[in-house]
DSSP file (Angstrom, degrees, kcal/mol; ACC not computed):
  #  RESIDUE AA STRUCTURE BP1 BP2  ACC     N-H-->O    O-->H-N    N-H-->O    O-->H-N    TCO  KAPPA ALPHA  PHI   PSI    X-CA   Y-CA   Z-CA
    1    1 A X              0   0    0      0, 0.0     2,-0.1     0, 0.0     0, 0.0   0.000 360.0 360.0 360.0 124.4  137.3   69.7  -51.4
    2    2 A X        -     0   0    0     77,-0.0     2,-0.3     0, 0.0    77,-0.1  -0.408 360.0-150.2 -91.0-178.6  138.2   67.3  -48.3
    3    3 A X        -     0   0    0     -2,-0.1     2,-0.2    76,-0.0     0, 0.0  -0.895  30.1-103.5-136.3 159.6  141.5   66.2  -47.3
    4    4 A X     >  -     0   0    0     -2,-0.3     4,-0.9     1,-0.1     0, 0.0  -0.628  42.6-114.9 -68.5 146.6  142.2   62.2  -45.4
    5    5 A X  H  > S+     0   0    0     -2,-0.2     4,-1.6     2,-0.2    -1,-0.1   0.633 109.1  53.3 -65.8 -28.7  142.5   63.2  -42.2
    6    6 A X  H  4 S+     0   0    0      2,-0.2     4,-0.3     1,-0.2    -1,-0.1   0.833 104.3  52.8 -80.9 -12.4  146.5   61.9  -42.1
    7    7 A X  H >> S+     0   0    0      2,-0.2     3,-1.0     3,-0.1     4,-0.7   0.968 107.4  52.7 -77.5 -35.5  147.4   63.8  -45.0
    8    8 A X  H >X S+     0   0    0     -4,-0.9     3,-3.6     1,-0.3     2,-1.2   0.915 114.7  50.1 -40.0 -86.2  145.5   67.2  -42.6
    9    9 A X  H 3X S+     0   0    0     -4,-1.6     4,-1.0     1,-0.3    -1,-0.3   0.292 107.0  49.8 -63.7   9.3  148.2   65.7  -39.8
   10   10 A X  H <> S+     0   0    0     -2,-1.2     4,-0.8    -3,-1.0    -1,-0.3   0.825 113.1  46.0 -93.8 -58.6  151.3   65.8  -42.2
   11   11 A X  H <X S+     0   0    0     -3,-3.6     4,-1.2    -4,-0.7    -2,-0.2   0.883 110.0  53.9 -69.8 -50.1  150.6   69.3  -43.2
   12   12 A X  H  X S+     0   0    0     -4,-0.7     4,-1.7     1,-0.3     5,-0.3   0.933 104.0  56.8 -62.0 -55.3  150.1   70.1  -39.3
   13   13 A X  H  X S+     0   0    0     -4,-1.0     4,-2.8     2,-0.2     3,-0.3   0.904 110.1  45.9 -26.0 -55.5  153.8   68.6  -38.7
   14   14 A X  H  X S+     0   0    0     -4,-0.8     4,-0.9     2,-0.2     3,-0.5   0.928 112.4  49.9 -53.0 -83.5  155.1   71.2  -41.3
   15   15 A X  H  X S+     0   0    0     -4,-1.2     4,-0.9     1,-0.3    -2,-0.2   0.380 112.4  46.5 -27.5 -24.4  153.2   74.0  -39.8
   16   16 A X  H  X S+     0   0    0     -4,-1.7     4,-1.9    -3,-0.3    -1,-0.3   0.903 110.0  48.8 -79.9 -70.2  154.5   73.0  -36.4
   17   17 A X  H  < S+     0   0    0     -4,-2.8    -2,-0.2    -3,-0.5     4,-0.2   0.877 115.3  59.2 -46.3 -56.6  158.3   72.7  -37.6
   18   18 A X  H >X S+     0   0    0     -4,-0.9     3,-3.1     1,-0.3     4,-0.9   0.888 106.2  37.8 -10.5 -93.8  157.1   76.3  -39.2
   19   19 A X  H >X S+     0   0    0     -4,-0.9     4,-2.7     1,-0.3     3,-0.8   0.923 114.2  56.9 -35.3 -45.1  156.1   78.2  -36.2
   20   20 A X  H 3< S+     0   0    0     -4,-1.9    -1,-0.3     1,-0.3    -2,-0.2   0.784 112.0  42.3 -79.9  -5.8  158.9   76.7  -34.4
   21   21 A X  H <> S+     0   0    0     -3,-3.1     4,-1.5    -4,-0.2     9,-0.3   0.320 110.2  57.0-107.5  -6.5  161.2   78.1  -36.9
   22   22 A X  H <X S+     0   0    0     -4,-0.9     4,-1.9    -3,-0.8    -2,-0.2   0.773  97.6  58.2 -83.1 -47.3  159.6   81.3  -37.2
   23   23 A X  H  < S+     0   0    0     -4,-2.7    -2,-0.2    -5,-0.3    -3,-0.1   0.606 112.1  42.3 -87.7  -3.9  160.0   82.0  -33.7
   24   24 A X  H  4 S+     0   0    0     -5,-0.2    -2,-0.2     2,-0.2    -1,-0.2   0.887 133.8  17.0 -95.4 -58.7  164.3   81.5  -34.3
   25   25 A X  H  < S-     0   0    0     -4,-1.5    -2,-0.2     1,-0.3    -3,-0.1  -0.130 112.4 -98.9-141.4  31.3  164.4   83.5  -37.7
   26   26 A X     X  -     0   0    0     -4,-1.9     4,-1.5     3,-0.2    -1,-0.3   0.319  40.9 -74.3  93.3 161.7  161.3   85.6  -38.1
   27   27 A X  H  > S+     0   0    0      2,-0.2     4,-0.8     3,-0.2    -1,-0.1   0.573 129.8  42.3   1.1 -43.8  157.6   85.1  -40.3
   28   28 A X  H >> S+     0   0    0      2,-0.3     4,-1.7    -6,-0.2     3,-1.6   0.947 112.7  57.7-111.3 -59.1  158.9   85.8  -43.7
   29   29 A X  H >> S+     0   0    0      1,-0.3     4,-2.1     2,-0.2     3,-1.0   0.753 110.9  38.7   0.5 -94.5  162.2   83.7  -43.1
   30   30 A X  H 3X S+     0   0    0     -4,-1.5     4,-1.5    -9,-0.3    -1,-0.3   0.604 115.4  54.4 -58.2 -26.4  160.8   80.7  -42.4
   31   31 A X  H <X S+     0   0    0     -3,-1.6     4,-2.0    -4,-0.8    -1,-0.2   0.906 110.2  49.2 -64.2 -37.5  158.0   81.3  -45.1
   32   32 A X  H <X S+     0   0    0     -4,-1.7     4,-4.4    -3,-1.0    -2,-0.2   0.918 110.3  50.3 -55.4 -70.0  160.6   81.8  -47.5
   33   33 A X  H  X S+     0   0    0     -4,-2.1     4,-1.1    -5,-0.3    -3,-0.2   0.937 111.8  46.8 -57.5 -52.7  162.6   78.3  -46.3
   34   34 A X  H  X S+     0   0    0     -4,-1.5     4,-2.0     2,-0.2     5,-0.3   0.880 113.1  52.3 -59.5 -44.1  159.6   76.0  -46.5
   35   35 A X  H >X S+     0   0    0     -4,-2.0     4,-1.7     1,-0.2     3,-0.6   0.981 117.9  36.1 -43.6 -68.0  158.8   77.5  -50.0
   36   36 A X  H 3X S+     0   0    0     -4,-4.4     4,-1.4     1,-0.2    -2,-0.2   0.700 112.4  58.4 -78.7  -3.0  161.8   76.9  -51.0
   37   37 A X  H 3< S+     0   0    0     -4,-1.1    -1,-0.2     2,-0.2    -2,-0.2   0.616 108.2  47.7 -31.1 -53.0  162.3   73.4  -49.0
   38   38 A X  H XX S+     0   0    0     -4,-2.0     4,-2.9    -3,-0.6     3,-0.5   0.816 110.4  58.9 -91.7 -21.0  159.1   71.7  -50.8
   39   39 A X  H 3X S+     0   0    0     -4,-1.7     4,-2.4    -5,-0.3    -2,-0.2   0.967 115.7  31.2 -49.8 -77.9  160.9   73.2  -54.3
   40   40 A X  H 3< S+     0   0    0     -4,-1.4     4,-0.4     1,-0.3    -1,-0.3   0.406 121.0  53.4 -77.4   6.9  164.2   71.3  -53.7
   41   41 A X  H <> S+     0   0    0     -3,-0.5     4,-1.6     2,-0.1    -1,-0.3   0.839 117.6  38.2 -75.1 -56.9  162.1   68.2  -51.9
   42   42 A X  H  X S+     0   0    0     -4,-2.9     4,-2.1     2,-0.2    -2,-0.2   0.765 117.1  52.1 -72.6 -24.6  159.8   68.1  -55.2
   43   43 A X  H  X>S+     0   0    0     -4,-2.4     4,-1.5    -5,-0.2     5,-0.5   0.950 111.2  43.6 -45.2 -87.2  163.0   68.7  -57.4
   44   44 A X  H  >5S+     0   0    0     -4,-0.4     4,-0.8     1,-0.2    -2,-0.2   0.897 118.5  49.6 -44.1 -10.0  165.1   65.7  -55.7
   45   45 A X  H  <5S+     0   0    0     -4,-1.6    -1,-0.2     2,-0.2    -2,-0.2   0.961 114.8  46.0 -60.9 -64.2  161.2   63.5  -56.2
   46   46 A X  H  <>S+     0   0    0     -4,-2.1     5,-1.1     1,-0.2     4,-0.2   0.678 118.9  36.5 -52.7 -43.3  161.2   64.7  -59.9
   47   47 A X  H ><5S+     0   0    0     -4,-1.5     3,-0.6     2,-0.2    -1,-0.2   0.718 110.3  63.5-117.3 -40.0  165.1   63.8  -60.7
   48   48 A X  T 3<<S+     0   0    0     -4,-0.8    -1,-0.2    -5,-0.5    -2,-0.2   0.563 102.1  54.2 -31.4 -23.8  164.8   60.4  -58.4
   49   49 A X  T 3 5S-     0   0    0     -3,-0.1    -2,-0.2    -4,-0.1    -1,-0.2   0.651 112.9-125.4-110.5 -39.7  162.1   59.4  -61.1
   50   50 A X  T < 5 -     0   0    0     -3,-0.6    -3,-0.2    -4,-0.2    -2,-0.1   0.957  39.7-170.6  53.2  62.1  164.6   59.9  -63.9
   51   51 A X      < -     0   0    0     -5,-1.1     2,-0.2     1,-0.1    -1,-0.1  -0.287  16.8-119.3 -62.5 136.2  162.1   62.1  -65.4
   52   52 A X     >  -     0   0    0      1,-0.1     4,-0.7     4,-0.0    -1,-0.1  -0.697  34.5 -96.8 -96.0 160.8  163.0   63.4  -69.3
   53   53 A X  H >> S+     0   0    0      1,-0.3     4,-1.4    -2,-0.2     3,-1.3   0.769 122.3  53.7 -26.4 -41.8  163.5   66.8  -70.1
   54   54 A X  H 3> S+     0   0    0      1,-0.3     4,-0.9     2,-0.2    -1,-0.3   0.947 107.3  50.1 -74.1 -37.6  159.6   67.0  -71.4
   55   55 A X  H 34 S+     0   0    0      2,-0.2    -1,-0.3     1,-0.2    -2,-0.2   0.477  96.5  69.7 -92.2  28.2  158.4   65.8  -68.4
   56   56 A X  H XX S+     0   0    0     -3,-1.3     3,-5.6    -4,-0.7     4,-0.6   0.953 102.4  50.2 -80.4 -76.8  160.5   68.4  -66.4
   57   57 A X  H 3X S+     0   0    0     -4,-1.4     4,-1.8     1,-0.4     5,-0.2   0.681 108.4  48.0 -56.2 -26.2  158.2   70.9  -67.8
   58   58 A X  H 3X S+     0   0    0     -4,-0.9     4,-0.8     1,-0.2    -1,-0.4   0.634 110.3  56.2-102.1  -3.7  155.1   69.2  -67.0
   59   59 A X  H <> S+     0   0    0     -3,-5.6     4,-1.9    -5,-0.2    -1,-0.2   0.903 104.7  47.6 -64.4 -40.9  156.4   68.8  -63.8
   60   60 A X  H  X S+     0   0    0     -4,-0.6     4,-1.6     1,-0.2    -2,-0.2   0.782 113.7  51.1 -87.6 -26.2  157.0   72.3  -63.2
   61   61 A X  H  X S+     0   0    0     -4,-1.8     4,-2.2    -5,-0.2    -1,-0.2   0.844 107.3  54.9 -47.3 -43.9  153.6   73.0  -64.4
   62   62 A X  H  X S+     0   0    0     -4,-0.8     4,-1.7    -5,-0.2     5,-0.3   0.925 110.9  36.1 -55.4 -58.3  152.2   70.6  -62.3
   63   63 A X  H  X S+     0   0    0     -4,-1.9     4,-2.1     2,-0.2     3,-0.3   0.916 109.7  68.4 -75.4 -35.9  153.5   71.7  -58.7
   64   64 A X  H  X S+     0   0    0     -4,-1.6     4,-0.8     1,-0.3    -2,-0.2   0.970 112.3  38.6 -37.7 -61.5  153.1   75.6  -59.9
   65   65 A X  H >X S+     0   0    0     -4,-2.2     4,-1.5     1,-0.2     3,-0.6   0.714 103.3  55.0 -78.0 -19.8  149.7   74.6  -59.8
   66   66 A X  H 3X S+     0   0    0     -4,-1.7     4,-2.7    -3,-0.3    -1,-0.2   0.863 115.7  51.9 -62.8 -54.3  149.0   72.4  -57.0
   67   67 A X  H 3X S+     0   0    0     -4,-2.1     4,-1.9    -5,-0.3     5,-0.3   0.887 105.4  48.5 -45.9 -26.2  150.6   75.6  -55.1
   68   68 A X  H <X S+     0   0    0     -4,-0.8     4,-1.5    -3,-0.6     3,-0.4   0.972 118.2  44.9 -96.2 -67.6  148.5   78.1  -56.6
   69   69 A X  H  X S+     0   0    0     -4,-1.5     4,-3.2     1,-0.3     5,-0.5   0.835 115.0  57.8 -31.0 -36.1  145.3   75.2  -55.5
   70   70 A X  H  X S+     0   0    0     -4,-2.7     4,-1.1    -5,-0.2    -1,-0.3   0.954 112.0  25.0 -76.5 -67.1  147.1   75.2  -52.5
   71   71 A X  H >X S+     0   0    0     -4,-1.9     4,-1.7    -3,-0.4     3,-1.2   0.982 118.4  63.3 -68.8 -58.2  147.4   79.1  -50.9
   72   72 A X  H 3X S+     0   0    0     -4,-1.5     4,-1.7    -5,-0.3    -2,-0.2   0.916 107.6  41.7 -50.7 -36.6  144.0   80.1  -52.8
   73   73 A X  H 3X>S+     0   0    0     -4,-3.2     5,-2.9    -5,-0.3     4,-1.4   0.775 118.3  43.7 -84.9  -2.5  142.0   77.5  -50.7
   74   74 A X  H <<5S+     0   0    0     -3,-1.2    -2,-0.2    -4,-1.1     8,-0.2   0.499 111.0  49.6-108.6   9.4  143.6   78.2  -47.7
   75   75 A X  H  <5S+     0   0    0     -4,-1.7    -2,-0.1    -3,-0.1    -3,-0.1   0.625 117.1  50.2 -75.4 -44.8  143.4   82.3  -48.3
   76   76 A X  H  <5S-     0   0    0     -4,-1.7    -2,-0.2    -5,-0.5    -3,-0.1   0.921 113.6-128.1 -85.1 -23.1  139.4   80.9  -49.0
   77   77 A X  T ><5 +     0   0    0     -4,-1.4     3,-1.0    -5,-0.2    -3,-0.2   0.739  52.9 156.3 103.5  38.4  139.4   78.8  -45.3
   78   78 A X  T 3 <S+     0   0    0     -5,-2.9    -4,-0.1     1,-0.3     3,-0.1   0.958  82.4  30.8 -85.9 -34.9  138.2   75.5  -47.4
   79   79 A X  T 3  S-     0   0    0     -6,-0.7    -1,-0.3     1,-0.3     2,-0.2   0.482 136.9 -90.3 -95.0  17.0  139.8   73.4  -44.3
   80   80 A X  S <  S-     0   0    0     -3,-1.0     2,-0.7     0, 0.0    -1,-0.3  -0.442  71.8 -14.9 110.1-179.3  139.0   76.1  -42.1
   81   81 A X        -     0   0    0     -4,-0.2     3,-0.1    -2,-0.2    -6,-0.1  -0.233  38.9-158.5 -66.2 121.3  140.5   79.2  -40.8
   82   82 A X  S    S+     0   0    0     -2,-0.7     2,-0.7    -8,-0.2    -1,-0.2   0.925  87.9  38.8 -31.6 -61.7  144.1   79.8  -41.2
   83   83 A X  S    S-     0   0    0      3,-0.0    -1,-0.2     1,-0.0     3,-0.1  -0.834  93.1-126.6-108.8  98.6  144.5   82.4  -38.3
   84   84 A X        -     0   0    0     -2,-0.7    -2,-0.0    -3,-0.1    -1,-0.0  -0.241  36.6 -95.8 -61.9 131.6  142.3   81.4  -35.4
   85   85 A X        -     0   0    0      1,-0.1     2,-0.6    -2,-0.1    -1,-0.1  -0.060  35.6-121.9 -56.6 143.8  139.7   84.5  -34.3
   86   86 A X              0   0    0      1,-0.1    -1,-0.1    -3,-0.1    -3,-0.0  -0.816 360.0 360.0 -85.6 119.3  140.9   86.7  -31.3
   87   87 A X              0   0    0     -2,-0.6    -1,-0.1     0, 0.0    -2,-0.1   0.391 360.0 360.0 -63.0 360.0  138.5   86.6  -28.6
């Protein structure tokens, strides 16, 4: 799987705000706050849309799974390593 290269810099922008948020209110904090961040972004998306009740559920199906895509190719390194090697 490839990514466009701006959507790669998008992600990096998160990851950056991340770290920098990490380093104010710990690892699991800040993992915690972005998880639940892109919930209530993709909630206010979803409900912006005036989505009906059936397609709430296929909403919530939908992002469940782009998340599950999401951490299983980057556990597998499919845009490369997560944690850059210690010399």
């Amino acid at each position: 799987m490839s990514y466009p290269p701006e959507f790669l810099k998008l992600v990096d922008r998160f990851i950056h705000l991340a770290n920098e948020l990490a380093e104010e209110a710990g690892a699991g904090e800040a993992s915690a706050a972005i998880l639940f961040a892109a919930g209530r972004y993709n909630a206010f998306n979803f409900l912006s849309q005036n989505g009906s009740e059936e397609d709430r559920e296929r909403a919530v199906e939908f992002y469940v799974s782009e998340y599950r895509k999401a951490i299983v190719s980057n556990l597998e390194g499919v845009v490369g390593p997560v944690i850059k090697p210690q010399d």
